[in-house]
C-alpha positions as CSV (number, residue, x, y, z in Angstrom):
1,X,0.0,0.0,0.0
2,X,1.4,3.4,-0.9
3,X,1.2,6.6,0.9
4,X,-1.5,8.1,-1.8
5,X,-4.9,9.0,-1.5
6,X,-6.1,6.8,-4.3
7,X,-4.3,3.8,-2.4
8,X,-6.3,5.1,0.5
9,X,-9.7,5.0,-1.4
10,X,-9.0,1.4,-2.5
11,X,-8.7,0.1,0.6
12,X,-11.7,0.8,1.4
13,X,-13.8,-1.5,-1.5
14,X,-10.9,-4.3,-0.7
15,X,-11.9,-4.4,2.9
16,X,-15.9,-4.9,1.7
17,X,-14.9,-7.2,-0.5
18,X,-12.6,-9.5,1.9
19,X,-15.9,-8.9,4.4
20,X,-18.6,-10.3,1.8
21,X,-16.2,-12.9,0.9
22,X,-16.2,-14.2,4.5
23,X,-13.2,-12.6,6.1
24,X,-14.3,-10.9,8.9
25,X,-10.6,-9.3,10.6
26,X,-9.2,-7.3,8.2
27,X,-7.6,-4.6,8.2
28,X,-4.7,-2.3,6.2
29,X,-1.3,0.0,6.8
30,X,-2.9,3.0,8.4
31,X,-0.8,5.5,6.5
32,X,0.1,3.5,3.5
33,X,3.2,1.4,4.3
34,X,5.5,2.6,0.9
35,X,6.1,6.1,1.8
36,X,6.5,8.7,-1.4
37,X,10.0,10.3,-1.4
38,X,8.2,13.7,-1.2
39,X,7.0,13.1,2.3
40,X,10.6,11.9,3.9
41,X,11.8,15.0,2.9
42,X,9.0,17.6,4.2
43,X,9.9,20.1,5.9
44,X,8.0,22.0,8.4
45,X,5.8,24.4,7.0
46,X,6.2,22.9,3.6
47,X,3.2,21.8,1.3
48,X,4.0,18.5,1.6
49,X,4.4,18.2,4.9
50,X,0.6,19.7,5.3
51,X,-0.3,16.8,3.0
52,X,0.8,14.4,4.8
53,X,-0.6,14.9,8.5
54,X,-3.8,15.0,6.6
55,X,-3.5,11.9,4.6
56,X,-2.7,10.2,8.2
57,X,-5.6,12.5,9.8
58,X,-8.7,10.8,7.0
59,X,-7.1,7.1,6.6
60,X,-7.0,6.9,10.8
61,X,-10.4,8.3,11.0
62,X,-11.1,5.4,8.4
63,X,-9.2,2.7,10.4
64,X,-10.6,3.4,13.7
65,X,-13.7,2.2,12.0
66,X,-12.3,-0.9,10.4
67,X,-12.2,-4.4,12.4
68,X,-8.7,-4.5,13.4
69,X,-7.3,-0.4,13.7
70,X,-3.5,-0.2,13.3
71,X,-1.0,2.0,11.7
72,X,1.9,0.0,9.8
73,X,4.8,2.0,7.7
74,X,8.2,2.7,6.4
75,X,9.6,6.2,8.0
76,X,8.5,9.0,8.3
77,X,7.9,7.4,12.5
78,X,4.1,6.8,12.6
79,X,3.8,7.6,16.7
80,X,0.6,10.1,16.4
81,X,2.9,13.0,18.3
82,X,5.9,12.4,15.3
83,X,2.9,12.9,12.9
84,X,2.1,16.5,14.2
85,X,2.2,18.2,17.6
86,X,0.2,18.5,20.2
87,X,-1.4,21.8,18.8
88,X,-1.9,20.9,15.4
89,X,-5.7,19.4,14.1
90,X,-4.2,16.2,13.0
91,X,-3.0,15.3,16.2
92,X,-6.1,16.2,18.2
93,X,-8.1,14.6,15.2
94,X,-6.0,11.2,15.8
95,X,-6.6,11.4,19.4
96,X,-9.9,11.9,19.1
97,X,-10.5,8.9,17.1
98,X,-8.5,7.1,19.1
99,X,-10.2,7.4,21.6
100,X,-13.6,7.1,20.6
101,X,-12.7,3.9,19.2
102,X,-11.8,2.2,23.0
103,X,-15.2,4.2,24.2
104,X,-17.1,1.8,21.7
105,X,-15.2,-1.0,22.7
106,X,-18.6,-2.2,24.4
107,X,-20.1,-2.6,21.0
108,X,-17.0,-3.0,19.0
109,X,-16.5,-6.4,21.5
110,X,-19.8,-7.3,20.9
111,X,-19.5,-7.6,17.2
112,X,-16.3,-9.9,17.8
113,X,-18.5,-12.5,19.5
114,X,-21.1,-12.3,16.9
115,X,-18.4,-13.1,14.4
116,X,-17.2,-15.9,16.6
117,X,-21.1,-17.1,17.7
118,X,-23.1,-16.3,14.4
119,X,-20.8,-15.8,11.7
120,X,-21.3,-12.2,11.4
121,X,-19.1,-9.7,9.6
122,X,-17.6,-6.3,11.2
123,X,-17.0,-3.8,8.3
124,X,-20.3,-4.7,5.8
125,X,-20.8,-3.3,2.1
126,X,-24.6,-1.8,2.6
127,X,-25.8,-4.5,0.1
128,X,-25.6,-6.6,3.3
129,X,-28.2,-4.8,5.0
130,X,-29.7,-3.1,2.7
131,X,-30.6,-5.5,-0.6
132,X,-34.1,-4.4,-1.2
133,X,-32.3,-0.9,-2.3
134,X,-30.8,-1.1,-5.7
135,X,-28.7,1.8,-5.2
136,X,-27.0,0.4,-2.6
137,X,-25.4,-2.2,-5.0
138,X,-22.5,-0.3,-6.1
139,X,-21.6,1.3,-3.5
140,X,-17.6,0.9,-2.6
141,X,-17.0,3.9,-0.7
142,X,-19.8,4.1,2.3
143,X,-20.4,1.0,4.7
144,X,-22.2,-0.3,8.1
145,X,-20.0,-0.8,10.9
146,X,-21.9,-3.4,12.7
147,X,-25.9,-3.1,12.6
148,X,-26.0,0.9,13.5
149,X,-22.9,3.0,12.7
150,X,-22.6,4.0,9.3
151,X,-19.3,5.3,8.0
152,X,-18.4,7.9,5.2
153,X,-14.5,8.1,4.5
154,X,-13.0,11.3,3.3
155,X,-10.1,10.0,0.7
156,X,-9.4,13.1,-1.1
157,X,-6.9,16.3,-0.4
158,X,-8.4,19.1,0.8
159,X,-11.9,18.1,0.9
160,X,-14.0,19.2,3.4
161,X,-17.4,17.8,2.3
162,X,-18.7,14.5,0.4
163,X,-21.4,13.0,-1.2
164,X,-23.7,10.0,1.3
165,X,-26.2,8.1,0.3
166,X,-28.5,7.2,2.7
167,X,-30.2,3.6,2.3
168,X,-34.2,4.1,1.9
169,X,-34.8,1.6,4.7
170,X,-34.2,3.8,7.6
171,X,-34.0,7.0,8.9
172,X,-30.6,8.3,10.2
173,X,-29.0,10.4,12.7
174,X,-26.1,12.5,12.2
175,X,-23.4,10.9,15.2
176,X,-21.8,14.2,16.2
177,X,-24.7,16.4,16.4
178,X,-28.1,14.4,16.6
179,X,-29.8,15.9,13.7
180,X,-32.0,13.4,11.9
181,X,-32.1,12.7,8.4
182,X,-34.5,10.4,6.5
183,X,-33.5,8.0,4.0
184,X,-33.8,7.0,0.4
185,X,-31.7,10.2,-0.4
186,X,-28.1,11.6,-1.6
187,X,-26.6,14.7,0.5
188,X,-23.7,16.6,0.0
189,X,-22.5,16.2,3.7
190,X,-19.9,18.5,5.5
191,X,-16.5,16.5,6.6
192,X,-14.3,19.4,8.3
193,X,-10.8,18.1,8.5
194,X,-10.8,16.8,11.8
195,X,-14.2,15.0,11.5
196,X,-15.3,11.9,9.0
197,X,-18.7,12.0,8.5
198,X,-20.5,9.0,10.6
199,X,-24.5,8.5,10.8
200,X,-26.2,6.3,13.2
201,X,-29.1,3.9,11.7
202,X,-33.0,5.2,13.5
203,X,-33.9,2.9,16.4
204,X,-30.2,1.9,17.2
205,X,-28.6,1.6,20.9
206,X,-25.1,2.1,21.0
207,X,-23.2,1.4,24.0
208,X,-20.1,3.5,24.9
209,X,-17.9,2.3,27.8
210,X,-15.6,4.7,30.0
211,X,-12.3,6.5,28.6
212,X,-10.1,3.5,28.8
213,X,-5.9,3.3,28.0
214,X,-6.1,-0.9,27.5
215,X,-9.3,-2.7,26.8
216,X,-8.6,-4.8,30.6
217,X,-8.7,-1.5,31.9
218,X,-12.1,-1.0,33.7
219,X,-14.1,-3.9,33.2
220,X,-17.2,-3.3,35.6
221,X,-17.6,0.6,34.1
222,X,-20.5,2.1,33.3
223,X,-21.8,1.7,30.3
224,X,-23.8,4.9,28.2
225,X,-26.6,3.9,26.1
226,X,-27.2,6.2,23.1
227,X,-31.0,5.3,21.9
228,X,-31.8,6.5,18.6
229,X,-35.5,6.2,18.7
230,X,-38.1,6.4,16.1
231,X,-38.4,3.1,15.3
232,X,-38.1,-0.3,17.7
233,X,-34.6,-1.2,18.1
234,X,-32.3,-4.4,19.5
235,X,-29.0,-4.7,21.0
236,X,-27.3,-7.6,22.8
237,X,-23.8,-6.5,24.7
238,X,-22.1,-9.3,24.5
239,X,-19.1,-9.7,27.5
240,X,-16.4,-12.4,28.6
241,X,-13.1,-12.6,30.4
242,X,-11.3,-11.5,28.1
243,X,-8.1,-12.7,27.7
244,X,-8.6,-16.4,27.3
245,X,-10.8,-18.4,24.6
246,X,-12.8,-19.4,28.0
247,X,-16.1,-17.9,25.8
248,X,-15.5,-21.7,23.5
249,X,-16.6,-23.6,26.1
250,X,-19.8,-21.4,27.1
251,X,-17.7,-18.7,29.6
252,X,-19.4,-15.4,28.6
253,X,-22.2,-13.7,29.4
254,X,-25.3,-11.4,27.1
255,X,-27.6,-8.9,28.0
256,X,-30.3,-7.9,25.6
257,X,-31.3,-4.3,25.4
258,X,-34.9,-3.6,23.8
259,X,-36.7,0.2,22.8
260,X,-40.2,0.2,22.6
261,X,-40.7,3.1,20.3
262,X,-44.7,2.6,21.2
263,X,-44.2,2.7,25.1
264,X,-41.4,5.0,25.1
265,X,-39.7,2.2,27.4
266,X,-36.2,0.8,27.3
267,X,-36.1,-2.9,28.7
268,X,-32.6,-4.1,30.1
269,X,-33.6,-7.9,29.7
270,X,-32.6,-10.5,32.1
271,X,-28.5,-11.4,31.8
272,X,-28.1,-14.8,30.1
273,X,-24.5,-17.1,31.0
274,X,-21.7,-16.3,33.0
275,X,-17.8,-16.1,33.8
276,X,-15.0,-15.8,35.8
277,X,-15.0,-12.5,37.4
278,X,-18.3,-11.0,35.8
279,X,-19.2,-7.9,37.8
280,X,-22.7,-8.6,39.1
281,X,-23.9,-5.0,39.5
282,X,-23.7,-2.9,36.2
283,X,-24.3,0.8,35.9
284,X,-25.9,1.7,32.8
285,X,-26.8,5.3,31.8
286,X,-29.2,6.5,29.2
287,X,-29.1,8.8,26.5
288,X,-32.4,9.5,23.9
289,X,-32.2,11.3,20.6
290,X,-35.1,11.6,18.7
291,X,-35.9,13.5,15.7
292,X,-37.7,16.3,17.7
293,X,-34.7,16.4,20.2
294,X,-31.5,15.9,18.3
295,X,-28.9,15.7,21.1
296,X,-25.2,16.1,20.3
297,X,-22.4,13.4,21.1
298,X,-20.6,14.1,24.5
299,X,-19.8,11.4,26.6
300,X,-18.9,13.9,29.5
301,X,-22.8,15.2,29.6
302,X,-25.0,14.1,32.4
303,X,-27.0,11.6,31.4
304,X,-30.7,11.5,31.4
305,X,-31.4,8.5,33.4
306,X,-28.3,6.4,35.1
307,X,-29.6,2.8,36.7
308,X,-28.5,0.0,38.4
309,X,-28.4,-3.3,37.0
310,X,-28.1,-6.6,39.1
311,X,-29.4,-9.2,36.3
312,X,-32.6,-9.1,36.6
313,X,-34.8,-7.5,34.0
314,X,-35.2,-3.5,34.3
315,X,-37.8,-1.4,32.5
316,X,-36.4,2.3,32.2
317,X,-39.1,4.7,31.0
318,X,-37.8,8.0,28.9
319,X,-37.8,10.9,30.2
């Protein structure tokens, strides 16, 4: 993989195509591996230099979104502060993503054991969940992550906005600022340089853990449930030890989350299976957003409700 943007673009198709062939961990050289003489010779200040923090800046936004997120390369060093300093949008754009991608480690995990329990696939071309919408066919540069997050890549220099389309069969939610959008439409969508446009799939619940260094971390933290109502939605959080391939021989534990669009009611379902050193309390807190209250992404808000959970099934109204 080179360090271009048209390398970048095609790794995007190649990792839907290794998906709907079957593999589900795949992944690519954040960065491009073969680095272009240009950019081992840039200079600070120099044009190439600019291009190249923000060639790293779109193909990490891109990876933290990918099954397996790593960067790989030939020098220039790849370390996020040798990319640019502390100061500079491509740094704080890396970090960002960064971390955002250990927050969602509560769903990103989940998807791991439905590829391991029910053959699912992580990174999906939308003609996987979408196939009653022709235009979704031919498609190579848009795709679900998991059953609610859908992700836009930006693989051009210097672009700040890009065309979406948004399957018919839902209605969406913008991820950073909670406005809804319906479906069955093409926008021209903004895509700032330190943002990658991501929309969240109507009736989805996304769970975000706390801000984490090492996915062992904080195992028993609470757990923020984003509900994007409007239609009925599903989610299972799927949770084991670990470390071990314990979850094989039945060592892991589900809970199933349920919106009610009708009754306005979230049900925390009763926790099926067990392991070694499951917490038995769980905090969880809940977020709405609805189309008449769009409601931004910040995991440091307070919540609107925060429960406790003990394994027995919970019925949390909205507020």
């Amino acid at each position: 993989i080179g360090t271009r943007w048209e390398d970048m673009k095609a790794q995007i198709s190649a990792g839907l195509n290794f998906a709907i062939s079957g593999i589900p961990y795949w992944t690519m050289d954040i960065g491009g591996f073969c680095v272009e003489s240009r950019y081992t010779r840039a200079q600070e200040g120099s044009a190439d230099l600019d291009e190249w923090r923000e060639l790293n800046t779109r193909w990490h936004q891109f990876g933290a979104f990918c099954p397996l997120y790593r960067s790989h390369g030939q020098f220039p060093l790849r370390e996020i502060y040798n990319i640019a300093p502390g100061n500079h949008p491509a740094y704080q754009s890396i970090v960002w993503y960064d971390k955002l991608r250990y927050r969602l480690m509560p769903y990103i995990y989940t998807l791991a054991g439905m590829t391991w329990h029910n053959d699912y696939t992580i990174m999906r071309p939308l003609v996987m969940d979408f196939n009653g919408d022709a235009t979704v066919n031919n498609i190579g540069d848009q795709y679900m992550f998991g059953p609610s997050i859908m992700v836009a890549p930006v693989y051009a220099y210097k672009a700040r906005s890009r065309e979406v389309y948004f399957p018919a069969a839902s209605g969406w939610y913008d991820f950073y600022t909670g406005q809804y959008l319906s479906g069955g439409e093409r926008r021209t969508v903004n895509a700032p340089y330190e943002r990658m446009p991501l929309f969240v799939r109507e009736g989805a619940i996304l769970p975000f853990g706390p801000e984490i260094n090492f996915t062992a971390e904080n195992p028993a933290g609470p757990v923020t449930l984003y509900v994007y109502t409007g239609k009925n939605g599903v989610f299972t959080l799927y949770e084991d030890e670990g470390v071990n391939y314990d979850y094989e021989k039945g060592q892991f534990s589900q809970i199933p989350f349920t919106w009610n669009e009708a009754a306005g009611t979230l049900t925390i379902g009763t926790r099926l299976g067990s392991w070694d050193g499951m917490p038995e309390t769980r905090t969880f807190n809940v977020v709405w957003i609805s189309k008449e209250k769009p409601v931004a992404f910040d995991l440091s808000a307070t919540p609107q409700t925060s429960v406790t959970y003990n394994g027995a099934e919970l019925v949390v109204p909205r507020k």
